[in-house]
C-alpha positions as a Markdown table, in Angstrom:
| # | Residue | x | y | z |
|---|---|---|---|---|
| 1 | Unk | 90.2 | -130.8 | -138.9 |
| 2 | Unk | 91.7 | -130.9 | -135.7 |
| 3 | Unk | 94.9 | -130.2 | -136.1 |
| 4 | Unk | 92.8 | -126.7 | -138.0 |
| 5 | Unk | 91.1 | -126.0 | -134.9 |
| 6 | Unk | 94.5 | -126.8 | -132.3 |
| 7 | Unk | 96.8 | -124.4 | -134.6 |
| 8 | Unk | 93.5 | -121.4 | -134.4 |
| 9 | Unk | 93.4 | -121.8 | -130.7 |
| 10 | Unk | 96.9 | -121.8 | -130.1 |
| 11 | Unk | 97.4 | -118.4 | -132.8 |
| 12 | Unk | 94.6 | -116.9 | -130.6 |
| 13 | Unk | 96.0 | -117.7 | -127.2 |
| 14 | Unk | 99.4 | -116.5 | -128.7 |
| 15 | Unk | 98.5 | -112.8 | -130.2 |
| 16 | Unk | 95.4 | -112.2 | -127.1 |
| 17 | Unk | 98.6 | -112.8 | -125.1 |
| 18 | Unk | 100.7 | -110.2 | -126.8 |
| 19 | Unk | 98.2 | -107.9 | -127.2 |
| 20 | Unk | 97.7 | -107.7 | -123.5 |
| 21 | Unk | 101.2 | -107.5 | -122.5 |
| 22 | Unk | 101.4 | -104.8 | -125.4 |
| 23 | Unk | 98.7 | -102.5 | -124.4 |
| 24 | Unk | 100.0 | -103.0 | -120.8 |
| 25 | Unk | 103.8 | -101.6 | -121.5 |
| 26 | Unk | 102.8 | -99.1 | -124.0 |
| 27 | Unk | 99.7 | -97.6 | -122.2 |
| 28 | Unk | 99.8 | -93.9 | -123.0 |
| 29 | Unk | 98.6 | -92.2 | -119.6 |
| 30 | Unk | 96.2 | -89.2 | -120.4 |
| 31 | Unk | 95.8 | -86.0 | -118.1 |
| 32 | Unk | 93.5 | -87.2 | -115.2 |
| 33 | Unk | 92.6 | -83.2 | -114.3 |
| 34 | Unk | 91.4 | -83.2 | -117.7 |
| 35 | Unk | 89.2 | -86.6 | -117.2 |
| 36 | Unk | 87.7 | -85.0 | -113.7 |
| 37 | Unk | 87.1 | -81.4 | -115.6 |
| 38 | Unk | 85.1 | -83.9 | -118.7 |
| 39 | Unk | 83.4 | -85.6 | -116.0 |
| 40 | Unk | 82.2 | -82.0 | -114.5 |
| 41 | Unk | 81.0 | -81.2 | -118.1 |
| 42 | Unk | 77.6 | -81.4 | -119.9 |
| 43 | Unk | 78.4 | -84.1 | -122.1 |
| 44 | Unk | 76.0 | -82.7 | -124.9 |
| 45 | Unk | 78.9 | -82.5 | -127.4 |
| 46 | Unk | 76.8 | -79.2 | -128.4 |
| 47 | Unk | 79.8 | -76.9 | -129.2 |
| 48 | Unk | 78.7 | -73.9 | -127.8 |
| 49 | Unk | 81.7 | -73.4 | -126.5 |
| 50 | Unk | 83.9 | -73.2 | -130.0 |
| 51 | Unk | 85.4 | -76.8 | -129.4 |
| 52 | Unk | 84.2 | -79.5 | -131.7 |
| 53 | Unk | 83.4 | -81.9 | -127.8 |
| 54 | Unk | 83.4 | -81.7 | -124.1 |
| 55 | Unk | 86.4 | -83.7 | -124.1 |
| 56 | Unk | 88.9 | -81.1 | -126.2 |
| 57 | Unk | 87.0 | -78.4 | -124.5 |
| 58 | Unk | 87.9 | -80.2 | -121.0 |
| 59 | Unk | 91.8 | -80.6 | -122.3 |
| 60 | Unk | 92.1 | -76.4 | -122.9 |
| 61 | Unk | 90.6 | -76.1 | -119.7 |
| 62 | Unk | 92.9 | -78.3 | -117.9 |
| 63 | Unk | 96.0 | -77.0 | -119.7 |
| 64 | Unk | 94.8 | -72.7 | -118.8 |
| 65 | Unk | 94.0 | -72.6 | -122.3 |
| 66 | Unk | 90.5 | -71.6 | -122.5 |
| 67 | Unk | 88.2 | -69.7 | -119.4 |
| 68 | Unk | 86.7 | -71.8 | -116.8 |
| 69 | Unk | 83.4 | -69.9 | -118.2 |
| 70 | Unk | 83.4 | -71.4 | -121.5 |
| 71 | Unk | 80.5 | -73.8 | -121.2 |
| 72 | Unk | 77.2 | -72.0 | -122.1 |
| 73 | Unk | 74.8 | -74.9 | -121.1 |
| 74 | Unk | 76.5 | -75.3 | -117.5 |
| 75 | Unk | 76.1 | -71.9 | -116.5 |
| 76 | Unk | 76.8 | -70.2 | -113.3 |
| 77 | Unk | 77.1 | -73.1 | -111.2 |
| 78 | Unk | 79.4 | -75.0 | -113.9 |
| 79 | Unk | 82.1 | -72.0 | -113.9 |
| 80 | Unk | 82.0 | -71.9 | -110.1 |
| 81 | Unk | 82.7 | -75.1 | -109.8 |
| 82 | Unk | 85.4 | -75.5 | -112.3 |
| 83 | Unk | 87.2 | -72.1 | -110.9 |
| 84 | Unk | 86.9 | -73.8 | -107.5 |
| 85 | Unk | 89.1 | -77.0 | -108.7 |
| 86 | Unk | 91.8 | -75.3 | -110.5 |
| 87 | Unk | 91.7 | -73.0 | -107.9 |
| 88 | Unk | 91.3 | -69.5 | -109.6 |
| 89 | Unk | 89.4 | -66.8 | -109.8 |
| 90 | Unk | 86.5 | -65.9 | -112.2 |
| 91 | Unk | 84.8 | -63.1 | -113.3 |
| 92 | Unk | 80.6 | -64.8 | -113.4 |
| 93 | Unk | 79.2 | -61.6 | -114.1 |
| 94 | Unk | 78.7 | -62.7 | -117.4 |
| 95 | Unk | 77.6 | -65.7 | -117.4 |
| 96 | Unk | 74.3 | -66.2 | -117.5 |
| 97 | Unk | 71.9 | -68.8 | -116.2 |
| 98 | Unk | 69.2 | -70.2 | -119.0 |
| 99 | Unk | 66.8 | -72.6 | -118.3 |
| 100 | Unk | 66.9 | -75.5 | -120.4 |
| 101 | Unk | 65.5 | -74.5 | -124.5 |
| 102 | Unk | 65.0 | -76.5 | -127.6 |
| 103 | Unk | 64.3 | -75.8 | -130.5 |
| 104 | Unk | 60.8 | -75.8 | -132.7 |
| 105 | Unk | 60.1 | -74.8 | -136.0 |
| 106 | Unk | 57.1 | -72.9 | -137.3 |
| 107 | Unk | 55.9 | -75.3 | -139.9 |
| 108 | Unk | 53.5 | -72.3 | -141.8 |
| 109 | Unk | 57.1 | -70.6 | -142.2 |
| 110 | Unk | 59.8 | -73.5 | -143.0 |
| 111 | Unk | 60.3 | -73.5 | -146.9 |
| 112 | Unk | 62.7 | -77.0 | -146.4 |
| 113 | Unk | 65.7 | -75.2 | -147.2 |
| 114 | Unk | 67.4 | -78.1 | -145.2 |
| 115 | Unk | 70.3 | -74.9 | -143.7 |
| 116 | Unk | 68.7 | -76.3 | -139.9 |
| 117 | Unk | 69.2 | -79.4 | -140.1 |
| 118 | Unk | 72.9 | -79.6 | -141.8 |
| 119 | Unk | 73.5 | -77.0 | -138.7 |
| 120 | Unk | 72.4 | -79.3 | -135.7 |
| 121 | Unk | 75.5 | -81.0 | -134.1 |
| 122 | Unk | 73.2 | -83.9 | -132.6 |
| 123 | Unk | 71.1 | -84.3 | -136.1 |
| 124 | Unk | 68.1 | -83.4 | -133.8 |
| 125 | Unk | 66.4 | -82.0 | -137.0 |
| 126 | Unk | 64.4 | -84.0 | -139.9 |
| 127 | Unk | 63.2 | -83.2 | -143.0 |
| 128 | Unk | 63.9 | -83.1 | -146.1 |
| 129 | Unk | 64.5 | -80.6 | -149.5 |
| 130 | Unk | 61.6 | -78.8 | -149.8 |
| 131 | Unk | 59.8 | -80.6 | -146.8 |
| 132 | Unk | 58.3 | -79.0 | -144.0 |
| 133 | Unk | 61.1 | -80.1 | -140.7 |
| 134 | Unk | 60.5 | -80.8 | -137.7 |
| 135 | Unk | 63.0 | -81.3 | -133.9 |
| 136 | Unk | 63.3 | -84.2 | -132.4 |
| 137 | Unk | 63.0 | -83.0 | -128.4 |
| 138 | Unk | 65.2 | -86.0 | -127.1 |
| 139 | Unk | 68.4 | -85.0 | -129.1 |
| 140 | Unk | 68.1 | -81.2 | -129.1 |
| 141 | Unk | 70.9 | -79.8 | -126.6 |
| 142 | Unk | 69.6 | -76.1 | -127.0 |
| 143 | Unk | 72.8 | -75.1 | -129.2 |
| 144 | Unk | 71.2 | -71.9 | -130.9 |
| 145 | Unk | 72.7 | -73.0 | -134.2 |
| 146 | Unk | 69.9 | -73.2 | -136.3 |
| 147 | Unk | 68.4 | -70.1 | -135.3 |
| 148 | Unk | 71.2 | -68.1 | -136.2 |
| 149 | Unk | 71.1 | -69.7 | -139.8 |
| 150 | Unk | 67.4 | -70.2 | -140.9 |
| 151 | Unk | 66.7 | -67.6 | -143.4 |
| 152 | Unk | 62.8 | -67.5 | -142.9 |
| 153 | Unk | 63.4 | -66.8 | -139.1 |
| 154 | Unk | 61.1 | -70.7 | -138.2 |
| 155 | Unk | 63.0 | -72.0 | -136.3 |
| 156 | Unk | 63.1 | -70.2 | -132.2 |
| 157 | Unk | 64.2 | -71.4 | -128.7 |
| 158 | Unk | 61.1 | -72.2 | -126.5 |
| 159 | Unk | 61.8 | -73.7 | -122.5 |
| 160 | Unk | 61.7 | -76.8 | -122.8 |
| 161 | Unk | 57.7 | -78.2 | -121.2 |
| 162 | Unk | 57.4 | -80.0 | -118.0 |
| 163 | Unk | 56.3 | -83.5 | -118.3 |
| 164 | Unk | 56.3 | -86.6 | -115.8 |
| 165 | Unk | 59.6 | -87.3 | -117.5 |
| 166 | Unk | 61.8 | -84.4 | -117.3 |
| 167 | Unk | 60.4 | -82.7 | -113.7 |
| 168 | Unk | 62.6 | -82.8 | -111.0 |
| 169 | Unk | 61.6 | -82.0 | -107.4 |
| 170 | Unk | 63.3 | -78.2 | -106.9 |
| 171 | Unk | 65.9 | -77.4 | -104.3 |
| 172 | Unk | 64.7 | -76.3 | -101.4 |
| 173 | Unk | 65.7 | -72.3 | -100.2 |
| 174 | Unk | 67.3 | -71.5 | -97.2 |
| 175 | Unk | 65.8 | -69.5 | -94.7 |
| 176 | Unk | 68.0 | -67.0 | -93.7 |
């Protein structure tokens, strides 16, 4: 019995060992522009932007492969401040600034076709086959996506309400 538990300390000692020294020398270093960009990011993993994540999305930034304007949920402010750390220019004129939406669903209207909810990137939507659905406000990003595919037009983008939770004190203007 000992000798068992001597020979399982010493085989775990032995590979923790080599799989520090391994993941040490064969490290694979990623881009760090492209870490700072993902930090700048949403993180809603929404795919607005035609990438399946805010981390491939950040990559094509980083690497001039996609437009500094390609986040839809960041808006204006987002773009600017993306341009402004790879230092080019870009054209903001249109992008627009939305306030924050979600999505609800007329219940009198939903037939439970389940299209909505096979949509949703962040499963935001329940239901069921022929079951009324409904959005779960928490996980909705704003996406759009099951608008576009709902055949009974139920499902629309309200602003999202102000509640204890979600209000934040506004910026203050600047006189000029």
């Amino acid at each position: 019995m000992i000798a068992a538990i001597f020979s399982l300390a010493i085989l775990g000692l032995f590979l923790g060992t080599s799989l520090g020294v391994a993941s040490r020398y064969l490290r694979v270093e990623g881009n760090p522009l492209a870490d700072e960009i993902e930090a700048m990011l949403p993180g809603s993993q929404c795919g607005q932007c035609g990438f399946p994540g805010c981390g491939p999305a950040a990559s094509a930034v980083a690497n001039n492969e996609a437009p500094v304007t390609l986040c839809p949920p960041g808006g204006k402010s987002l773009a600017g401040e993306l341009a402004a750390k790879l230092g080019v220019e870009a054209d903001l004129s249109d992008v627009e600034d939305k306030a924050p939406q979600m999505a609800t669903i007329n219940e009198a209207l939903c037939i439970g076709c389940t299209k909505c909810f096979k949509r949703c990137p962040t499963d935001a939507i329940l239901g069921g086959p022929k079951q009324i659905h409904a959005v779960i406000s928490d996980a909705c990003t704003g996406c759009e996506k099951c608008v576009d595919i709902c055949p009974t037009e139920c499902v629309s983008m309200k602003p999202i309400p102000v509640t204890l939770q979600n209000w934040h004190w506004p910026k203050p203007t600047l006189a000029a």
